[in-house]
N, C-alpha and C positions, 0 to 999 in steps of 0.2 A: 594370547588374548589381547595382548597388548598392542600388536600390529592389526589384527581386524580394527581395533577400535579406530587408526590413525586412520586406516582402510574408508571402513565405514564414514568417519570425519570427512573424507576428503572425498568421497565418490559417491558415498550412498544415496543423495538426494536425487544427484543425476540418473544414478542406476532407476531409481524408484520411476524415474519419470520414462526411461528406455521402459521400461515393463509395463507400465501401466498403457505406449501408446501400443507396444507389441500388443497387449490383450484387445486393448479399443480395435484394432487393427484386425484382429483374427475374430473379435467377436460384429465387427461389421465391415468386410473387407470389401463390399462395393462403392462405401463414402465416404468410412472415417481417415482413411490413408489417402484420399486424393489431394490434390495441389490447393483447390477450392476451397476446400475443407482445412485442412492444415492452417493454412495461411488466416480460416476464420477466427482458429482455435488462436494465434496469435494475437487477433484483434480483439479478440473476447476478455483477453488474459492481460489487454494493458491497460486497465481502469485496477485491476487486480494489484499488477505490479507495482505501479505508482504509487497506489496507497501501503502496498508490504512494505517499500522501499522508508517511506517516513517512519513505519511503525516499527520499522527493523531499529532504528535508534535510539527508540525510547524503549526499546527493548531488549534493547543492548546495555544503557544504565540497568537493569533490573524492575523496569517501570513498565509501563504501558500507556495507549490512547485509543483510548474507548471513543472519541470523540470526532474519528474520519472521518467516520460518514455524513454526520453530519456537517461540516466541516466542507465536503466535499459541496453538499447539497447547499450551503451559504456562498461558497462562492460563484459558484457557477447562476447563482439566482442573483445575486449583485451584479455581476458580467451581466449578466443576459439583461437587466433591467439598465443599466450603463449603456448597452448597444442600444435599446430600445429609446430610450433617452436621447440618439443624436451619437454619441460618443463614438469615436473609430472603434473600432473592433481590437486593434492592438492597443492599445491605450487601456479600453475595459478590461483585456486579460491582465494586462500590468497588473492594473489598481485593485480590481473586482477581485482577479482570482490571484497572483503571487504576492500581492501585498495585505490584501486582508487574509489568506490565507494562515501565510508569518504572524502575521497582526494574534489569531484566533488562537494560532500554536503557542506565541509569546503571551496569553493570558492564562492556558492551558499551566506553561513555566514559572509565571508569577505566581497564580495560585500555589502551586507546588512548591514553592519554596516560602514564601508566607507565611502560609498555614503547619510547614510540614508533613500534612497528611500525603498516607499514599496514591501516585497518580490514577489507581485503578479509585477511588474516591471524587476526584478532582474531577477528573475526564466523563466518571458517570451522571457528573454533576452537567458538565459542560456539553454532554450528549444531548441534554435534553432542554437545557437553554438556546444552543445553537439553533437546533432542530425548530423550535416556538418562535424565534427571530425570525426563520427562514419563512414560516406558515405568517407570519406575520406582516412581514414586506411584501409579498406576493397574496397575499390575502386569501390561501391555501388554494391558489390557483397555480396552472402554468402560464410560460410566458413565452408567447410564439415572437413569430415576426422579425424575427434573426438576420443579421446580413448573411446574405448568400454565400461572400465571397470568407465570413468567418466559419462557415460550414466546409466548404469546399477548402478550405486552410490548412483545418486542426484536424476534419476528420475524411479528408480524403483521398486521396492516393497518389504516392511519386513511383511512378511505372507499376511495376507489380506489388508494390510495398506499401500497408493502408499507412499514412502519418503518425498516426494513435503509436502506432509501434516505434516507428523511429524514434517517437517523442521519450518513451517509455528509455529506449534505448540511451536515448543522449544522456536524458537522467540520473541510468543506472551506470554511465562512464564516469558522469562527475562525482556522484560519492564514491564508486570507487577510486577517484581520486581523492577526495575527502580522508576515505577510511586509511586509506595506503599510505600517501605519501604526504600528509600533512601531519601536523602537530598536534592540532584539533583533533584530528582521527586517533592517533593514540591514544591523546588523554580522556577521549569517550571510552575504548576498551577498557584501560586503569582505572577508570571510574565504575562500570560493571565490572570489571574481574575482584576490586576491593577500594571500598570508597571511603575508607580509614584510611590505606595506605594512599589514598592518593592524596587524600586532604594532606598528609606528612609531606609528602612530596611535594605540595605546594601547587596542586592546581586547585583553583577555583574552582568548587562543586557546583556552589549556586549557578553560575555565571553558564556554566558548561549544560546544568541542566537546563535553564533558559532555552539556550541553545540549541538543543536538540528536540525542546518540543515545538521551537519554532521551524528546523527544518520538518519536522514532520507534519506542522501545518501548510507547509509550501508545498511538499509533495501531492497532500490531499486536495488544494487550492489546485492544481495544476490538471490533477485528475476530475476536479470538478466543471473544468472548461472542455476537457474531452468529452466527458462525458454527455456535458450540454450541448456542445457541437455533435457528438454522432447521434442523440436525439433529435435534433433540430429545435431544442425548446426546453428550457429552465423548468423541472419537475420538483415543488416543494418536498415531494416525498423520495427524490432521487437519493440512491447512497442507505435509505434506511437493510439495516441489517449488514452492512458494507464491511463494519468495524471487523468482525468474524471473518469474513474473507482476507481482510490485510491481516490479522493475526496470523492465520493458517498460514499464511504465503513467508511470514517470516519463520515460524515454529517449524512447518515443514520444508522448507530450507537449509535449516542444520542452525537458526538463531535458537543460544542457549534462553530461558526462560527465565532464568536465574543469573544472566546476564555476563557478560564480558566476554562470551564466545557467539562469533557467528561472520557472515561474508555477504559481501550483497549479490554476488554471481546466486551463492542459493537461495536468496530472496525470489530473483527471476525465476528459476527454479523451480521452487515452490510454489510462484504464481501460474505458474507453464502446467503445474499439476493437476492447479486446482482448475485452471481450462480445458485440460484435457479428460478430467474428470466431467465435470461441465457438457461439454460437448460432445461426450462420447455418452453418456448416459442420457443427455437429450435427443440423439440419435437410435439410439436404442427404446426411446418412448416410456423411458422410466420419468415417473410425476416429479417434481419440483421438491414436494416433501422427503420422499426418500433421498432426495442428493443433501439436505440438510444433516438429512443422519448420515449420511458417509462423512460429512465436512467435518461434524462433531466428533465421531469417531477417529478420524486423522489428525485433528489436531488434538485428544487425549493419547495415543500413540506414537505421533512425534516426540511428545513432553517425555513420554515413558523410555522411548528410545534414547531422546537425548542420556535421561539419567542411568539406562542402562550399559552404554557405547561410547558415550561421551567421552572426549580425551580430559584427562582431569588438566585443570590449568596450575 
C-alpha cells in the first residue's frame, strides 16, 4: 500500500489528466484531439495556472486566498486605466499589475499576522473589499481603448505558441526555482509541514507568511494583465468566482490542504485538468452550470484522496 501511495504521489495527477484527455478524445474525436483545439485548451488553462501557482503557496503554509480573483480583476483595471491615462503599456503592467498586485497580497500578509485570525477569514474579507475598489475606480464599467501593441504583446502569439502560455510557463520555472533550490523555498514547506517546529528552528513565520501572500498576489496581478489583454478591455466583474478555479488547480495537483506537501509541476497540472475539463465539456454542449458541479465535485475528491494516498510526511 505503501508504494501505491509514493506511486499515486508522484504520477497520479498526470495519469488523471492522460484520462480525462483519452475520454475528451473518444467522447468527441472530430475536435477535441485536433492541434487547434489543444493548443486552445492551453490558452484557456493559463489565467487558471497563474492564479493555482500563487495559491499553491498560501496553501502550502496551511492557509489560503480567497482573494485572486479579485485581485486579479484590481489589477488588471489599474493597468488598463494607467494605459488609458498616457502611460507606456510596460510601465502600467509594472506598477498596475506586479506591483499592486504584491502590494494587495502584502496586505492580505499583514492582516494575517496582525490580527492572527485565519487566512480563509482575512481573504473572505479582502475578496469583497478588493472587488468594491475595483467597481469603484471603474464606476462598474469597462475600460476599452487599450494600446494595440499591449494586446498583441501579452495576448498574442510567438509562431504557433499563444504568449499567455509562455507567460504561464516562465512563471511556473521560476517558483520552481523558488520551491527547489532556495532557502525561502524550504522554509515555506517547514512551515506547512510544522510551524512549531519551525518557529524552533528559527525561521521567521511572520516574515515568511508575508511573503507568500505577497507572491500570490503577484501571480494573480500578472494574471490580471493576461487576462485584460486577451479581452481587450478591463472588466470590473473579471476573475469573479476565479478564487475556486485557482484552488482546484492546486488541490488537484497533489497540493496537500493541510499543507507542507505539494509541487508546482502539479499546479500546471491541475490547471491543464481543469482546461481540459472546460473545454471538453464545452464542446460536448454541456451548460456552464453543470461544469460548476464537476469543479466542486473534484476538488472534494482530491482533498479526500489526498488523505486517503497521501505520503505521510
Amino acid at each position: 500500500m505503501q508504494k501505491f501511495n509514493v506511486i499515486w504521489s508522484k504520477y497520479g495527477t498526470f495519469g488523471i489528466l492522460i484520462l480525462l484527455t483519452l475520454v475528451m478524445g473518444i467522447l468527441s474525436p472530430q475536435y477535441f484531439l485536433t492541434t487547434g483545439n489543444l493548443t486552445q485548451v492551453l490558452l484557456q488553462s493559463s489565467v487558471n495556472i497563474l492564479l493555482g501557482l500563487g495559491e499553491f503557496f498560501t496553501i502550502l503554509i496551511a492557509g489560503i486566498d480567497l482573494s485572486v480573483g479579485s485581485i486579479m480583476a484590481l489589477t488588471g483595471m489599474i493597468a488598463a486605466k494607467l494605459m488609458v491615462a498616457g502611460m507606456h503599456w510596460v510601465l502600467a503592467i509594472i506598477i498596475g499589475g506586479i506591483f499592486v498586485g504584491g502590494l494587495l497580497g502584502g496586505i492580505n500578509g499583514f492582516l494575517v499576522n496582525k490580527t492572527g485570525l485565519h487566512p480563509f477569514i482575512i481573504t473572505l474579507g479582502t475578496l469583497s473589499i478588493f472587488r468594491g475598489l475595483t467597481l469603484i475606480i471603474s464606476d462598474a464599467k469597462p475600460v476599452f481603448g487599450l494600446p494595440q501593441s499591449f494586446k498583441s504583446s501579452i495576448a498574442g502569439w510567438l509562431g504557433p505558441v499563444p504568449i499567455p502560455v509562455i507567460i504561464a510557463l516562465i512563471v511556473a520555472l521560476a517558483f520552481i526555482f523558488i520551491t527547489n533550490k532556495t532557502k525561502l523555498g524550504r522554509n515555506i514547506y517547514a512551515l506547512g509541514g510544522n510551524s512549531q517546529a519551525a518557529w524552533f528552528s528559527g525561521i521567521n513565520i511572520k516574515r515568511h507568511t508575508m511573503i507568500v501572500f505577497v507572491i500570490s498576489g503577484i501571480a494573480a496581478g500578472i494574471a490580471g494583465i493576461v487576462m485584460t489583454a486577451r479581452l481587450g478591455a478591463a472588466e470590473p466583474l473579471s476573475g469573479s468566482g476565479y478564487e475556486t478555479q485557482a484552488i482546484a488547480a492546486a488541490i488537484i495537483g497533489g497540493t496537500s490542504f493541510f499543507g507542507g506537501k505539494g509541487k508546482i509541476i502539479g499546479v500546471v497540472m491541475g490547471g491543464l485538468i481543469i482546461g481540459v475539463i472546460s473545454n471538453g465539456l464545452n464542446i460536448l454542449s454541456v451548460p456552464t452550470y453543470y461544469q460548476q458541479i464537476v469543479m466542486g465535485a473534484l476538488i472534494i475528491l482530491a482533498v479526500f484522496l489526498d488523505r486517503l494516498f497521501g505520503v505521510k510526511r
